[in-house]
Structures are given as C-alpha cells and as structure tokens.
N, C-alpha and C positions, 0 to 999 in steps of 0.2 A: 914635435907638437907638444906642448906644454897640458898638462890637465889640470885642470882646475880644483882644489880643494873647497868644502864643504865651507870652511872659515871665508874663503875668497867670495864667496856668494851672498852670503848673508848680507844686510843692511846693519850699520853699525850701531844702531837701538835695540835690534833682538842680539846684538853680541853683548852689548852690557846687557840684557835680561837676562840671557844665558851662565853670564857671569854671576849675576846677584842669584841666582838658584844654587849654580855650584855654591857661592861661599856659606847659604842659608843651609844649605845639605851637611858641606863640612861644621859648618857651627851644632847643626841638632847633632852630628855625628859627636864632636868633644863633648855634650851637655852631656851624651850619656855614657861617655866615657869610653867608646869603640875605639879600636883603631880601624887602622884603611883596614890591614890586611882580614880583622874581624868582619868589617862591611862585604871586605869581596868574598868572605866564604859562605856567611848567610845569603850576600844577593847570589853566588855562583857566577859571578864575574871578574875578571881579573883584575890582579890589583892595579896594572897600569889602567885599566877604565875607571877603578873608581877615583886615581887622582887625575885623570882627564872629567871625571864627571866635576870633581870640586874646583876645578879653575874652569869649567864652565863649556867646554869644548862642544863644538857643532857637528865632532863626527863618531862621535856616541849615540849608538839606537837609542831611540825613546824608550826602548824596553829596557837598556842596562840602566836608564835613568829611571824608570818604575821598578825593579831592582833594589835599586839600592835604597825607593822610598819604603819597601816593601820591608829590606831589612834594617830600617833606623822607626818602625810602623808608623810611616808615614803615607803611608798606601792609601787611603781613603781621600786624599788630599788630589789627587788625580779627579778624585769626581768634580772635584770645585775649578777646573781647568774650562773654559767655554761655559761655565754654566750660567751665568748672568751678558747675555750677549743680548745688551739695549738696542746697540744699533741693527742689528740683525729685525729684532722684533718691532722696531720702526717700519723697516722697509715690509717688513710685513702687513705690517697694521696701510701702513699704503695703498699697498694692491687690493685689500680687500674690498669686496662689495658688499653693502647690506641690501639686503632686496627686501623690501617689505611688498607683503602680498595678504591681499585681504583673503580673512578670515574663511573658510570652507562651509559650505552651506548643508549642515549633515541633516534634512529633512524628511 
C-alpha cells in the first residue's frame, strides 16, 4: 500500500504559494547576507529543512517555517497571515441580526 505524501495532496495553487514563500524567504535570506547553514543554527533547525523550506516544500512544520522567519526577523509577519479575512467577515455580517427594541421605560 502506497502512502501518500504531503506534496501529493496539496492543490497545485497552495504549491506555487508555498513556493513563492520559500524563494521570498531565500531572497530576504541573501539581502542580508546568511547563509543556509547560518539560518539553520539561529532557527535550530536543520540545514536540509531550511533548503526544503526555500524550494517551498509541504512537509516542513509550519514551526520550522516560523523558525527560520524568526531567524532572518521576520517573525512579526506571521501576524499578517489570516488577518484581513473579508470573506470570512461577510459571512458573518450575514447571519447577523439587529434587533431593535424600543427604549426601556425607567420611571
């Protein structure tokens, strides 16, 4: 019986998204002039992860990829992940109900 890998499952839109992170990682990585092996000792992750991290790879924890944002301080950038979710807040505004209810008679 065959097991499936992480890459086999993915849809092939989040594998090129995963790719454009890796090469945008490897890029901030040369701007400041790291190398792998300096990335994997500040993240503490190894160095085959960090060159699975920069070709983009689906079977990388999200942690060794907060990692290596953490050691190129790119850290902060995780908060900006989901934070603008329009359609999310649509389907919300949806289901709400406004109730208006008259005024309370405090006499």
């Amino acid at each position: 019986m065959n097991k499936l890998k992480t890459s086999d499952i993915l849809l092939p839109p989040l594998r090129r998204k995963l790719g454009i992170l890796g090469e945008q990682l490897r890029l901030a990585r040369l701007r400041r002039q790291y190398s792998m092996r300096q990335v994997s000792e500040r993240a503490g992750i190894s160095l085959s992860s960090v060159e699975k991290i920069e070709k983009g790879s689906p079977s990388v924890s999200f942690g060794a990829y907060a990692q290596v944002l953490f050691a190129l301080g790119l850290d902060n950038d995780i908060l900006l992940l989901a934070k603008d979710d329009a359609l999310g807040r649509q389907i919300q505004d949806m289901g709400l109900l406004v109730r208006k209810r008259a005024p309370k008679n405090h006499t």
